[in-house]
C-alpha distance (Angstrom), angle and dihedral (degrees) to the residues before:
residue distance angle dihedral
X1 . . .
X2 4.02 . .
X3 4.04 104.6 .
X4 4.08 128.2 -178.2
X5 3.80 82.0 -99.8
X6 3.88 104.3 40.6
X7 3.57 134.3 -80.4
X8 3.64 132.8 -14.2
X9 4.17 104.8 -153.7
X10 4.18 116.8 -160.8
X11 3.70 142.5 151.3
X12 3.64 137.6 -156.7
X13 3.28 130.9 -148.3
X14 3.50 109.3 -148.6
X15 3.27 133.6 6.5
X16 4.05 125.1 -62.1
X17 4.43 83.1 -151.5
X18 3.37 92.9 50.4
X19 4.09 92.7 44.1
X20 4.15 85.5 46.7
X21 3.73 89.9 50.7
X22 3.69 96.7 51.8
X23 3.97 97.4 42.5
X24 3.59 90.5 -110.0
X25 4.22 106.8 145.4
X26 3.84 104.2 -136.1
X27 3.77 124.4 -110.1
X28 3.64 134.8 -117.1
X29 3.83 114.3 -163.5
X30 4.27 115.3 -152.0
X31 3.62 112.8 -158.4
X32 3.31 120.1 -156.3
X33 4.03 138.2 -124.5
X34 2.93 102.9 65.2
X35 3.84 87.2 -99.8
X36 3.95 98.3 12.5
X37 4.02 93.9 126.6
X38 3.86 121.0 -123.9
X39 4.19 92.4 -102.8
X40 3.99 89.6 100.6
X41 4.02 90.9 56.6
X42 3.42 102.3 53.0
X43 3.72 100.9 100.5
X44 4.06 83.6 76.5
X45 3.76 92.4 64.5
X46 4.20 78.3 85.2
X47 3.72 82.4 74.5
X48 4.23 82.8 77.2
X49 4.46 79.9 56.8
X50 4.17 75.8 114.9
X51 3.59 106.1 47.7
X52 4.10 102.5 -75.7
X53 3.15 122.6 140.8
X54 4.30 113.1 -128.2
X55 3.78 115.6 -163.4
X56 3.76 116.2 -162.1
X57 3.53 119.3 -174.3
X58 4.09 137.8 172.7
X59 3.66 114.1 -133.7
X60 3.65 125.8 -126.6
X61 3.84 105.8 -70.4
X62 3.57 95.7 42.9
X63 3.37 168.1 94.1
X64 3.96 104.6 -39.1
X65 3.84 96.2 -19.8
X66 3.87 113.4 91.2
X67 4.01 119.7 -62.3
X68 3.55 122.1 -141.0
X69 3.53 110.4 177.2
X70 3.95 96.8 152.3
X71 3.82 87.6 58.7
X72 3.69 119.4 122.8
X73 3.86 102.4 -95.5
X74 4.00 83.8 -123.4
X75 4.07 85.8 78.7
X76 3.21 93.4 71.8
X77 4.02 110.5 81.7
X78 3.88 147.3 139.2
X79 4.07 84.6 -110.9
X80 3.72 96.3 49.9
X81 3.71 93.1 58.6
X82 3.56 93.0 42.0
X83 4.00 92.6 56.5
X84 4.26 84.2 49.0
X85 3.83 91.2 54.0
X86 3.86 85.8 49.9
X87 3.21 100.2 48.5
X88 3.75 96.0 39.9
X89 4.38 87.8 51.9
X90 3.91 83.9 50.4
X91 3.86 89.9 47.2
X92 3.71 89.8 50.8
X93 3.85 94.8 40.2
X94 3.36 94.6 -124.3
X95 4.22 102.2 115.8
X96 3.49 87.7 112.3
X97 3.64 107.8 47.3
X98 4.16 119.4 18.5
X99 3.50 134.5 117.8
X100 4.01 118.7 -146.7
X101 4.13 134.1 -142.4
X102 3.81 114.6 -161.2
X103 3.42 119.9 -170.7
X104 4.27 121.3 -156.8
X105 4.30 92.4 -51.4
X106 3.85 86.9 10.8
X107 3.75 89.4 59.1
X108 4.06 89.9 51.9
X109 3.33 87.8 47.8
X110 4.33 91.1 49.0
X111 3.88 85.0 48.0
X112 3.78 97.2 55.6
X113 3.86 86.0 42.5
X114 4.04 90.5 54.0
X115 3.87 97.9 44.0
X116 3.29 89.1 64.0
X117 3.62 98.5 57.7
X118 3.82 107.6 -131.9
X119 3.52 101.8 -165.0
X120 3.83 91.9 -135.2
X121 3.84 101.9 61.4
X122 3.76 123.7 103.1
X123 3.18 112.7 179.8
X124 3.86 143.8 -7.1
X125 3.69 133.8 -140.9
X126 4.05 112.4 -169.9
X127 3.75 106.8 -168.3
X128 4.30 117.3 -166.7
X129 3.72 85.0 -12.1
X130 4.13 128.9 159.3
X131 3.98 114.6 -144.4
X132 4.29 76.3 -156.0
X133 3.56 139.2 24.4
X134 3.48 93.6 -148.5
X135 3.72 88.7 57.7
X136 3.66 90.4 48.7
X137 3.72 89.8 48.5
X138 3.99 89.2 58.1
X139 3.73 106.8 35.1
X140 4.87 75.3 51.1
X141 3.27 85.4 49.1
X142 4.27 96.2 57.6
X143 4.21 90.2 43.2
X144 3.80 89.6 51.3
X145 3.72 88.1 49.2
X146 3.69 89.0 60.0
X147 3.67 96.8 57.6
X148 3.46 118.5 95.0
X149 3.50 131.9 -67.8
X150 3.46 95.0 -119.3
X151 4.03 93.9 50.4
X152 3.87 92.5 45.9
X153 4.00 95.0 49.6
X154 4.65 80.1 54.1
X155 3.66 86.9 53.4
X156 3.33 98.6 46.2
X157 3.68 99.8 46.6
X158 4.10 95.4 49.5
X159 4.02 89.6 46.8
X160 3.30 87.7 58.4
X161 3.29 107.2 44.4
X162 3.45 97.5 44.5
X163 3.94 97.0 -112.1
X164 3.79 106.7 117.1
X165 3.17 88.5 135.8
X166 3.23 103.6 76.1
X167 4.39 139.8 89.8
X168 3.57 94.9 -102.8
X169 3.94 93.4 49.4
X170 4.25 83.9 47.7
X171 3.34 89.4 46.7
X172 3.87 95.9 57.1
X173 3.74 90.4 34.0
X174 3.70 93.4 61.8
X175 4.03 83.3 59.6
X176 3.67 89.7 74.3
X177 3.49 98.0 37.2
X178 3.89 93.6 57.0
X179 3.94 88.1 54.7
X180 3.74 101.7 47.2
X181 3.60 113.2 -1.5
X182 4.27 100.0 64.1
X183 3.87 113.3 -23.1
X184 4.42 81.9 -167.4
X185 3.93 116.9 111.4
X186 2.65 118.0 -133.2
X187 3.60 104.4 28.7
X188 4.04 108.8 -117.3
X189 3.66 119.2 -102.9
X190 3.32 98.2 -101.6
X191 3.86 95.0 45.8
X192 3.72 89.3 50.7
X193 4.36 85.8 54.5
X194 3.87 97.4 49.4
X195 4.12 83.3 47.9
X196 3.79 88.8 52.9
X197 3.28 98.5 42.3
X198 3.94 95.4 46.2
X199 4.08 86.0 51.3
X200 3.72 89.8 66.9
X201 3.61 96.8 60.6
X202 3.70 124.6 0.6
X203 3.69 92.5 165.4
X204 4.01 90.1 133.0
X205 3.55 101.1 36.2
X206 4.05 85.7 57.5
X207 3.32 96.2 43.7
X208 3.75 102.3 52.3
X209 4.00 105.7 25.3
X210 4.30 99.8 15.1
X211 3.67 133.2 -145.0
X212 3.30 97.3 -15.5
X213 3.88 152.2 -12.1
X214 4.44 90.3 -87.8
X215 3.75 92.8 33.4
X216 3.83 98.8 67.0
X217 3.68 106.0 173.1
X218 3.85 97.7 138.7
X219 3.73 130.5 114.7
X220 4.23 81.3 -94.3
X221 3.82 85.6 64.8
X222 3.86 88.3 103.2
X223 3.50 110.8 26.7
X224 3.95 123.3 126.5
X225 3.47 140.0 160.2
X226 3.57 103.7 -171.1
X227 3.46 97.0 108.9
X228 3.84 89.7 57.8
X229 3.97 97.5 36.2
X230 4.35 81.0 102.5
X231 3.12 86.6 68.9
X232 3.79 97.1 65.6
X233 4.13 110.0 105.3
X234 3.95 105.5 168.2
X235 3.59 113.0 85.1
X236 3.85 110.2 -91.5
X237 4.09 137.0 -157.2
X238 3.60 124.1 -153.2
X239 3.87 114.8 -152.3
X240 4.23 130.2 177.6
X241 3.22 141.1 136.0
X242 3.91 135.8 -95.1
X243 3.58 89.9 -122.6
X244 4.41 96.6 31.9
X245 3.93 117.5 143.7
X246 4.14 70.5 -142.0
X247 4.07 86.4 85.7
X248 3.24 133.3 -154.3
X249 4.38 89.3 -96.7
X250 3.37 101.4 50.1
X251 4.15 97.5 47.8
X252 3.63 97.6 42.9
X253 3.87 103.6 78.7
X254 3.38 89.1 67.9
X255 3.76 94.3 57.9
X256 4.36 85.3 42.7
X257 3.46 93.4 51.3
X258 3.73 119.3 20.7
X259 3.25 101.6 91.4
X260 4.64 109.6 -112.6
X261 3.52 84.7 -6.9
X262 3.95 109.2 165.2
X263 3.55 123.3 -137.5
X264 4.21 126.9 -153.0
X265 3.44 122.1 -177.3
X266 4.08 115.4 -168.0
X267 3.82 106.6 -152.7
X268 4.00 98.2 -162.1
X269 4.08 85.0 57.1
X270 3.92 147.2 102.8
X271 3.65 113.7 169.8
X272 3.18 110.0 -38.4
X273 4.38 110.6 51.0
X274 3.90 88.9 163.2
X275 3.91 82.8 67.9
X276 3.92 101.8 27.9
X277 3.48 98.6 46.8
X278 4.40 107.1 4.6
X279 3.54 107.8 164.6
X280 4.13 92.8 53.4
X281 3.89 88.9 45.6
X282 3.83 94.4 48.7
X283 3.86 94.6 46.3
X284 4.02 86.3 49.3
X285 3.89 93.5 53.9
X286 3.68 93.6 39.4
X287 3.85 92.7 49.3
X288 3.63 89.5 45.0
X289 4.18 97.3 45.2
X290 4.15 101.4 39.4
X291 4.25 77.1 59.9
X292 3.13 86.0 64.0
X293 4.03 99.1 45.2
X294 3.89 129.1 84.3
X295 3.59 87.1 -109.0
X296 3.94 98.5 65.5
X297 3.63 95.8 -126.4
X298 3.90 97.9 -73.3
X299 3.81 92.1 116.8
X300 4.32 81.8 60.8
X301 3.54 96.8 44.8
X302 4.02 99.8 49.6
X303 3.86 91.1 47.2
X304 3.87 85.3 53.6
X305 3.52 90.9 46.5
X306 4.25 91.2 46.6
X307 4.27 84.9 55.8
């Protein structure tokens, strides 16, 4: 899809005809980062294993949609990705009739989608998702506190001289990460691609969140929708993990003020439960979306039942 910034790359798998004809609302994968690409949430296209149609998409900055890393960092805003996932539902002709999964960014991203009240939208699933990044900054800030000594004094140092960039920062980084980002070694293929990928140009990820997932300096450092959450009307679940760097503060304002939102919390899991523990995440979003489909969810529960 051709955009006023570039182009827009996504796939289906299955058909959007074939998910009309069978009642089943379409769905709109949200990958994370901002600008980790989609590759890492592809094991969730099995949610179309009945005849739904799951888009994945990268957003602008990414993966195989177009990179602009000499862009003035002012490009890169809430509202810009917002117009994308517009235009990309109107592409698909699906405006009227989708349902969206967000995962961590992708879930801030299906929140400022749902305020708004698109008249089309269903349902929502927010996977490993903060209501607030100042939440998320100081529910970060408590895991990273307790790492060891030894890793905190690394961190420390680099943020404050300035040198995040370099192997020892990684290094002590990759601490955290193994805690509460994806406790699953190796990582999966397709996490190891959308790793690779994002290595080659992190220009949004940077821009937006900053050096890392505890050292939020990015223009994200403020955000919050928790004053809009009310505003919410399609019927919403809430999904982390018992050991998420998405804590326990920053998720639960959706589940206080979202109106019958549902809340799952997968207790082998970090960040990522559709890796760390897949076949109980996908049978919780597939429960939760054929509710939410003309069919009733029978469609859901025979494939289950065919496994």
């Amino acid at each position: 899809m051709e955009g006023p910034h570039g182009r827009t790359w996504y796939r289906i798998t299955g058909s959007l005809d074939v998910s009309r004809a069978r009642g089943l609302t379409p769905l709109l994968v949200l990958h994370g980062g901002p600008g980790f690409p989609h590759d890492y949430l592809l094991n969730i296209a099995r949610l179309g294993e009945t005849g739904r149609a799951v888009v994945h998409y990268d957003q602008l900055g990414c993966g195989r949609s177009t990179h602009l890393p000499d862009a003035d960092p002012g490009l890169w805003t809430v509202d810009l990705f917002l117009d994308e996932l517009d235009a990309l539902l109107a592409h698909l002709g699906i405006s009227g009739n989708h349902t969206v999964l967000g995962q961590s960014w992708g879930g801030m991203l299906a929140t400022e989608h749902a305020v708004r009240r698109p008249a089309g939208l269903r349902a929502m699933v927010l996977a490993d998702t903060p209501a607030s990044m100042p939440l998320w900054r100081s529910g970060v800030e408590r895991l990273r506190r307790a790492l060891p000594r030894e890793v905190q004094e690394v961190l420390d140092r680099h943020e404050a001289a300035g040198t995040t960039g370099s192997p020892e920062y990684a290094k002590a980084a990759q601490a955290f990460y193994d805690r509460h980002l994806l406790r699953v070694r190796p990582y999966p293929p397709e996490v190891a691609a959308s790793f690779a990928r994002w290595e080659e140009d992190p220009t949004v990820y940077h821009t937006m969140i900053g050096p890392s997932e505890f050292d939020v300096t990015g223009t994200l450092r403020d955000w919050s929708a928790v004053d809009r959450l009310a505003s919410v009307s399609v019927p919403s679940l809430v999904l982390r993990g018992e050991h998420d760097e998405a804590t326990p503060e920053c998720v639960g304002p959706f589940a206080e003020c979202v109106a019958g939102a549902q809340m799952r919390v997968f207790p082998e899991s970090s960040h990522m439960p559709h890796i760390e523990e897949a076949g109980a995440f996908r049978d919780a979003v597939g429960t939760f979306l054929a509710r939410h489909d003309a069919g009733g969810g029978s469609l859901w529960r025979s494939a289950r039942a065919g496994r």
